[in-house]
C-alpha positions as CSV (number, residue, x, y, z in Angstrom):
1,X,112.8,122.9,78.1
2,X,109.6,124.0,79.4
3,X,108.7,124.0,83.1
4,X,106.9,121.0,84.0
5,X,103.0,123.0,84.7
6,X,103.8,124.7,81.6
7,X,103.9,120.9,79.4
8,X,100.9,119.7,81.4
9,X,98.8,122.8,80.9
10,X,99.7,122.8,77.1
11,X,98.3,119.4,76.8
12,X,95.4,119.8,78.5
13,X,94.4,122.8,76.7
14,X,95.1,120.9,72.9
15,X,92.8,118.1,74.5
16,X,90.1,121.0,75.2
17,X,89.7,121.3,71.2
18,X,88.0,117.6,71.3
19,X,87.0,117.5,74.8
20,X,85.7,120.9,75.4
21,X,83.6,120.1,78.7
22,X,86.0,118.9,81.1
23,X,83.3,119.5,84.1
24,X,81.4,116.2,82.5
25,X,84.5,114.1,82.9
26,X,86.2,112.0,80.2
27,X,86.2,108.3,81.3
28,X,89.6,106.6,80.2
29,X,87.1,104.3,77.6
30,X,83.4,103.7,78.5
31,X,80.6,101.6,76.9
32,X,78.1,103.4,75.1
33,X,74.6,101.6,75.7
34,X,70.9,102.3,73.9
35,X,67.5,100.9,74.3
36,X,68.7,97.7,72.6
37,X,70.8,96.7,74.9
38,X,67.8,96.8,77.5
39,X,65.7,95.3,75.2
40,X,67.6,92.2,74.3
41,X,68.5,91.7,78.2
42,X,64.9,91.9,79.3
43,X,64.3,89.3,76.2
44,X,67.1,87.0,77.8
45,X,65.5,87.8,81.6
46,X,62.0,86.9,80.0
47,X,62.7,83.8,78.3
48,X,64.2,82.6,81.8
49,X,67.4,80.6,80.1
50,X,69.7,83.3,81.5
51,X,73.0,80.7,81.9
52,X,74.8,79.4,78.8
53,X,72.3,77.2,77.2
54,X,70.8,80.8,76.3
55,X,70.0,80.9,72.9
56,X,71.8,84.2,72.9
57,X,75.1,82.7,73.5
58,X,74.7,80.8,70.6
59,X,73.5,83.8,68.3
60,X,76.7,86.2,69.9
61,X,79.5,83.1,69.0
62,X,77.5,83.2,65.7
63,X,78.0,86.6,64.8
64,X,81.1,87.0,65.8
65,X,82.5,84.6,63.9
66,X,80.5,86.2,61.1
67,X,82.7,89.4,61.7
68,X,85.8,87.8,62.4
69,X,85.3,85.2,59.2
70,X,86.8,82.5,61.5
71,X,84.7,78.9,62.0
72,X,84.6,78.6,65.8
73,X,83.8,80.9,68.4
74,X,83.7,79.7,72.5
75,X,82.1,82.3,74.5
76,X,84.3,82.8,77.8
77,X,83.0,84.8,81.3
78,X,86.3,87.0,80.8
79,X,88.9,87.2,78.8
80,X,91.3,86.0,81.0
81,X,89.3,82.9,81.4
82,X,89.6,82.4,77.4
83,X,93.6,82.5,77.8
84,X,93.7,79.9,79.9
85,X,91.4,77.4,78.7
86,X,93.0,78.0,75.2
87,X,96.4,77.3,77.0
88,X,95.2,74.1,78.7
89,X,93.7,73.1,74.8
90,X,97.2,73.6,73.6
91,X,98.7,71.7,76.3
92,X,100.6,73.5,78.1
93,X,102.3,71.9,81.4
94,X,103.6,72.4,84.5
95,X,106.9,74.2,84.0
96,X,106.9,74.9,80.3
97,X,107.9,78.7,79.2
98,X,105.8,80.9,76.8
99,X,107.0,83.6,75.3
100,X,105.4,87.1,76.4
101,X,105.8,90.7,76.5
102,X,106.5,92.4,80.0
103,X,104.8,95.3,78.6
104,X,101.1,93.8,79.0
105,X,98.2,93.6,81.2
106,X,98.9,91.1,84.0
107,X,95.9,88.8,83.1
108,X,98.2,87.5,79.8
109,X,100.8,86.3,82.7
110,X,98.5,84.8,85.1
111,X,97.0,82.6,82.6
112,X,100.2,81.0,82.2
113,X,100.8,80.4,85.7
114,X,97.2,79.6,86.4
115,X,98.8,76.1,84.0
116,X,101.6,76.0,86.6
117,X,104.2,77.0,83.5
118,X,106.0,80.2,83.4
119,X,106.1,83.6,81.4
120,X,109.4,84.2,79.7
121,X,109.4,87.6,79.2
122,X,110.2,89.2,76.2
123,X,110.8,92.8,74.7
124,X,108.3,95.2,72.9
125,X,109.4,97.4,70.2
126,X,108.5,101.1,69.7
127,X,107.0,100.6,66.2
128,X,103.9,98.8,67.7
129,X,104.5,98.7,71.3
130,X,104.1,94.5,70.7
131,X,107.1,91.7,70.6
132,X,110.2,93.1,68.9
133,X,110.7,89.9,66.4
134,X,114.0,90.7,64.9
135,X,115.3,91.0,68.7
136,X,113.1,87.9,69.8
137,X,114.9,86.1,66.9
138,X,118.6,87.0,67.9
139,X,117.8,86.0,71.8
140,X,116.8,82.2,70.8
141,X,119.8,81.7,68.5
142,X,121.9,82.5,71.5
143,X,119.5,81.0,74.5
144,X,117.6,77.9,73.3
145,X,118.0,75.3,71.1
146,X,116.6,72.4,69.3
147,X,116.2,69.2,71.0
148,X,116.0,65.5,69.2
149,X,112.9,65.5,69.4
150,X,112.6,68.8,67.7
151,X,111.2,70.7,71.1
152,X,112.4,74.1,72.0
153,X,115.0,74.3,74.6
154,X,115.7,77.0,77.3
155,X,119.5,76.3,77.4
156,X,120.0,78.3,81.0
157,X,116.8,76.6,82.7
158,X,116.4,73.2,80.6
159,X,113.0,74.0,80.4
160,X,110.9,73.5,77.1
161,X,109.5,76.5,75.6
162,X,106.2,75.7,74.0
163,X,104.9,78.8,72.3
164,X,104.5,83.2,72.2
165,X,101.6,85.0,73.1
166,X,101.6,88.3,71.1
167,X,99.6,91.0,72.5
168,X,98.3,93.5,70.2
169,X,98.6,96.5,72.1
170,X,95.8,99.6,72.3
171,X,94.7,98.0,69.4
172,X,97.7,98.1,66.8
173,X,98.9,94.6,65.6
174,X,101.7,92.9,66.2
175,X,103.5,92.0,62.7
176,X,102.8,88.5,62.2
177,X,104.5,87.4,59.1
178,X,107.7,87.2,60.7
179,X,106.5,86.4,64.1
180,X,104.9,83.3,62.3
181,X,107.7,82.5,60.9
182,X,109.9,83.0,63.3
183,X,106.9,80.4,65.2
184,X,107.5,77.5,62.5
185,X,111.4,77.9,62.8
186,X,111.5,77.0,66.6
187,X,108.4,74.8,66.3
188,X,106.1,77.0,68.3
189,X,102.6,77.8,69.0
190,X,100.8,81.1,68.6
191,X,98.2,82.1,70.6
192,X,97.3,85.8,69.8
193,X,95.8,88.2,72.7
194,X,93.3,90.6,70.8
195,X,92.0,91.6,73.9
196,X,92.5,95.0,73.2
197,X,92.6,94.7,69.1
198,X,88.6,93.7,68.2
199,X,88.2,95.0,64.8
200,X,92.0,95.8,64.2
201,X,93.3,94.5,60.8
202,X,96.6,93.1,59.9
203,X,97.3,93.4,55.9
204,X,93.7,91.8,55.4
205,X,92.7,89.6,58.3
206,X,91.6,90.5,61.9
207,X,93.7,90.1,64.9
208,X,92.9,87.0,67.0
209,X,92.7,84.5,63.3
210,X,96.7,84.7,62.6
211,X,98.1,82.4,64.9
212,X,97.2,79.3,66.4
213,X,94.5,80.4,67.9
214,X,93.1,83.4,69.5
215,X,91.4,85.3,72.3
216,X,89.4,88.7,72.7
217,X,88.1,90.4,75.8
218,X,84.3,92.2,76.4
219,X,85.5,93.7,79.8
220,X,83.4,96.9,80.3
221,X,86.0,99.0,79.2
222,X,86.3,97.4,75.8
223,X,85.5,98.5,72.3
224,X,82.4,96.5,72.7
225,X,81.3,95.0,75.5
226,X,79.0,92.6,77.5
227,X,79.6,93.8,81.1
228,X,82.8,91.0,81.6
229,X,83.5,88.4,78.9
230,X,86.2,86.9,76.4
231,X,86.0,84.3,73.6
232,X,88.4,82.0,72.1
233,X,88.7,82.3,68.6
234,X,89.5,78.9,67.0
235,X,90.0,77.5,63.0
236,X,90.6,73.9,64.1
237,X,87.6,72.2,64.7
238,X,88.9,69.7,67.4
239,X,90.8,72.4,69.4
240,X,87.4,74.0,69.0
241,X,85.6,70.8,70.6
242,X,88.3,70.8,73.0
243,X,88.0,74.4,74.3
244,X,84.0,74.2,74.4
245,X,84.4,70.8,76.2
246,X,87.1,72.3,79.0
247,X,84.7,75.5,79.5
248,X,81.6,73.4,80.3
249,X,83.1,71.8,83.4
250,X,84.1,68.3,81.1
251,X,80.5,67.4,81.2
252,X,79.5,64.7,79.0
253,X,76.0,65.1,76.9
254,X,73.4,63.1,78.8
255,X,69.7,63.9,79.4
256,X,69.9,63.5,83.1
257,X,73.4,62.4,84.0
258,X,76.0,64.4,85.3
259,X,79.3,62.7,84.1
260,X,82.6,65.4,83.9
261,X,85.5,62.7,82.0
262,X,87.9,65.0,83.4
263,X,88.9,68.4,85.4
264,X,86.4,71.1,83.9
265,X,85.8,74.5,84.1
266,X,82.6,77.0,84.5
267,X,84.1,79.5,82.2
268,X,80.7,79.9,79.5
269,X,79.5,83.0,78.9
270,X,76.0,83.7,80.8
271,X,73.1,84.5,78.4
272,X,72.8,88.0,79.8
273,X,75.8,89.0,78.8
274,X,75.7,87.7,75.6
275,X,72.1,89.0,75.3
276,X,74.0,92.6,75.8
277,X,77.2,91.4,73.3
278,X,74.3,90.8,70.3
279,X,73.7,94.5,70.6
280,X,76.9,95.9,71.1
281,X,78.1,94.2,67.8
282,X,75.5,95.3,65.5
283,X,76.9,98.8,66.4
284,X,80.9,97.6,66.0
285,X,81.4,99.2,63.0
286,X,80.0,102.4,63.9
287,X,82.2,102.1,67.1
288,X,85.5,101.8,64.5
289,X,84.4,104.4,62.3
290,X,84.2,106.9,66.0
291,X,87.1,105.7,67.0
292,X,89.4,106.4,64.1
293,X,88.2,109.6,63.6
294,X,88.6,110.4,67.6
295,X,92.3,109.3,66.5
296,X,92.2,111.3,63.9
297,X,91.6,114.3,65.9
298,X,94.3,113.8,68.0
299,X,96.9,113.3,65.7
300,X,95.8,116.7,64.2
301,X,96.1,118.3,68.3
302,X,99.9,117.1,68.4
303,X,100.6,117.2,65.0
304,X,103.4,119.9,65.8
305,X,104.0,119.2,69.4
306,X,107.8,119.1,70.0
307,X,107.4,117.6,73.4
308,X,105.5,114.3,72.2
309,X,104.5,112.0,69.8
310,X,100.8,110.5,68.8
311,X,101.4,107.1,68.4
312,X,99.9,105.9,65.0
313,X,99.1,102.2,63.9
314,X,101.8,100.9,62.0
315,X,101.8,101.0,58.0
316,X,100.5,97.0,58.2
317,X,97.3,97.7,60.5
318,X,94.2,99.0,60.7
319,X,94.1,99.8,64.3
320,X,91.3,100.2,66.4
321,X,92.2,102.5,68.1
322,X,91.2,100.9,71.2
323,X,93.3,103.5,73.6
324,X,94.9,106.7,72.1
325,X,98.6,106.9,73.1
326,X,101.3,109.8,73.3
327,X,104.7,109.4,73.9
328,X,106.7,111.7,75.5
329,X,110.1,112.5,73.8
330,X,113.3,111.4,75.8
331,X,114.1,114.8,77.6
332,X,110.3,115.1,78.5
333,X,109.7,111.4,80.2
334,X,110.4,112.5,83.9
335,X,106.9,114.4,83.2
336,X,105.0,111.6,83.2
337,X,103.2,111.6,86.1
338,X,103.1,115.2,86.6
339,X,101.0,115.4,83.7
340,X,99.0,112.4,84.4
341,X,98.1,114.3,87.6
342,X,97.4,117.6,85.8
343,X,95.1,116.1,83.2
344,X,92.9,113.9,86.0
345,X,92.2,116.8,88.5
346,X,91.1,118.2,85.6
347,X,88.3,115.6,85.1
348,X,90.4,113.8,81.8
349,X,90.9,110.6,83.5
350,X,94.2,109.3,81.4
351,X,96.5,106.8,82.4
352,X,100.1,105.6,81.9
353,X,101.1,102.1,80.6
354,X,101.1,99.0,82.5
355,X,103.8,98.4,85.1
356,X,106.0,96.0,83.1
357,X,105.7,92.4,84.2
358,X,109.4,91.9,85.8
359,X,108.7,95.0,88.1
360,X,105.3,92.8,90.2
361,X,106.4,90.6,92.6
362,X,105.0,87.7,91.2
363,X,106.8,87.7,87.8
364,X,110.5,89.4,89.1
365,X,111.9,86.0,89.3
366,X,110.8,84.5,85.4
367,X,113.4,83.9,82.8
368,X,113.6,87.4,80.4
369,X,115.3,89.0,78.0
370,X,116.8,92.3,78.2
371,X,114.0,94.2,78.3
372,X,115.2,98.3,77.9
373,X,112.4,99.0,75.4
374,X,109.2,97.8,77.5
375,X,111.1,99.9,80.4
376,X,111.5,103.3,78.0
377,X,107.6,102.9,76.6
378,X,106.6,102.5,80.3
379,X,108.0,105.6,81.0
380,X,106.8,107.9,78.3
381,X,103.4,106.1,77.4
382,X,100.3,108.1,78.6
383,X,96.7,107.1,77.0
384,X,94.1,109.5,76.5
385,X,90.0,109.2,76.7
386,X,89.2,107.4,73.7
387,X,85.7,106.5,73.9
388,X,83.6,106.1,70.7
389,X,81.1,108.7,72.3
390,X,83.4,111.4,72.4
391,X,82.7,112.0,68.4
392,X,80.2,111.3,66.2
């Protein structure tokens, strides 16, 4: 085996082939902005309707539902902010389990508990880093069961269990055949985070239009963004009158009244942001063409690396590529950090996985599954600067 400074320094120099300036920096992912951008903000500024009633939140919804070919699109400030109104649509209650991977970015879990339910943590598998179904599937047979009135039961808390978030992770999609099916068997809900998976394909249709219903995130370190934002991506239209009807405080349409039927909240996107989201997707499909071809390149650096592995979407997807991910082999996971350190003082800024969910101190104490996978891709995961800048 290698020394450890000898691993590090032989990725680092592989990543100098594609990123031959390390004295710029590489940013982790960072938004690549023009002169339309500025000239569709100062539009919004101009106009002086710079809140949600902004005719460019109307025109961003529009498009994207264009892209996504899905009916209804509810702008959100954040993506996290789209997870939980979409929860509260579906109707999830005070201590009612969802089903969620540890391995994910903490805002999937608070949403849940923002509803006062609770995560139930599930495991990922190494094929696409999402829910491992087949597993999933064996862990209900022996843990829940069907009540009379044909809800799903958590046998060892009594608890119902009222749907799964999948999370499409870096990009690459869960599969989603059996996870729906697997869905219809135990009478659950899907709501799909595509947070990280714009613009990813599964067999022919986007992430974020396969289950239920579905979110996406325009945090500035997105694929495209709008500075912070989400949306809800919805096929029924009354959860879509629902969802725009929570996220505009409950009001009820009135020329001069200000009646809210119930608990609202502020969650529309501003029209600045969406002002910035119109030009950012007219260049989506430019950004995915980059992006695989920066993936492309880095499968061809560690093609015959013995120490690691490129992660690759799976034979169902057509990733976006939204982070680029090696995997250390077994013998070589104890590197981790080492290597994180090497290749950041060295001005390429990558980082490891998120800390899975049972390991924070708000989540140690939810119901789970074994979860030995999320633990091993925790430990060997490391994401490299993946940008849509980087090539051209």
């Amino acid at each position: 085996m290698p020394s450890k400074s000898v691993l590090a320094e032989k990725i680092l120099e592989g990543l100098r082939t594609v990123l031959p300036n390390p004295q710029l920096g590489y940013g982790l992912h960072e938004p690549s902005f023009d002169a339309e951008e500025v000239s569709l903000t100062k539009e919004c500024i101009e106009s002086g309707w710079i809140s949600y009633r902004s005719q460019f939140v109307d025109q961003f919804e529009q498009m994207l539902a264009e892209f996504l070919k899905v009916p209804y699109v509810i702008s959100t400030v954040s993506g996290t902010a789209a997870l939980h109104i979409a929860l509260l649509a579906l109707g999830l209650k005070p201590n009612e389990e969802v089903l969620v991977p540890a391995l994910t970015f903490v805002a999937t879990t608070n949403a849940i508990s923002y509803c006062g339910a609770i995560p139930h943590l599930v495991d990922s598998c190494e094929e696409n880093l999402g829910i491992d179904v087949e597993k999933l599937n064996e862990y209900l047979k022996k843990n829940t069961q069907l009540n009379s009135n044909g809800q799903l039961v958590n046998k060892n808390t009594g608890n119902l269990v009222k749907g799964i978030i999948p999370v499409h992770i870096f990009g690459h999609a869960v599969d989603m055949k059996p996870l729906c099916e697997l869905a219809t068997q135990y009478h659950l809900w899907i709501l799909e985070d595509a947070a990280e998976s714009l613009g990813s394909l599964y067999e022919n249709s986007y992430t974020g239009t396969l289950g239920t219903i579905g979110v996406t995130s325009f945090n500035g370190n997105k694929i495209i963004t709008t500075g912070g934002g989400g949306a809800v991506l919805v096929k029924d239209p009354e959860l879509a009158k629902r969802i725009r009807h929570l996220s505009t405080t409950a009001k009820v349409a009135h020329p001069w009244e200000f009646w809210h039927d119930e608990v609202g909240y502020n969650y529309r996107m501003p029209g600045v942001n969406a002002a910035i989201g119109c030009a950012q997707l007219r260049k989506l499909q430019r950004f995915l063409e980059n992006k695989r071809k920066l993936a492309s390149a880095y499968q061809d650096i560690f093609k015959d690396f013995d120490e690691i592995t490129y992660f690759k979407e799976p034979h169902y997807c057509k990733s976006n590529y939204w982070l680029n991910a090696i995997l250390l082999k077994e013998e070589y996971k104890q590197q981790k950090d080492l290597i994180l350190e090497h290749l950041n003082q060295h001005k390429i800024f990558s980082r490891g996985v998120w800390v899975p969910m049972h390991k924070l101190p708000a989540f140690g104490k939810t119901p789970r599954m074994d979860l030995n996978t999320a633990e091993n891709l925790y430990d060997r995961i490391i994401n490299l600067p993946s940008s849509p800048s980087l090539i051209q």
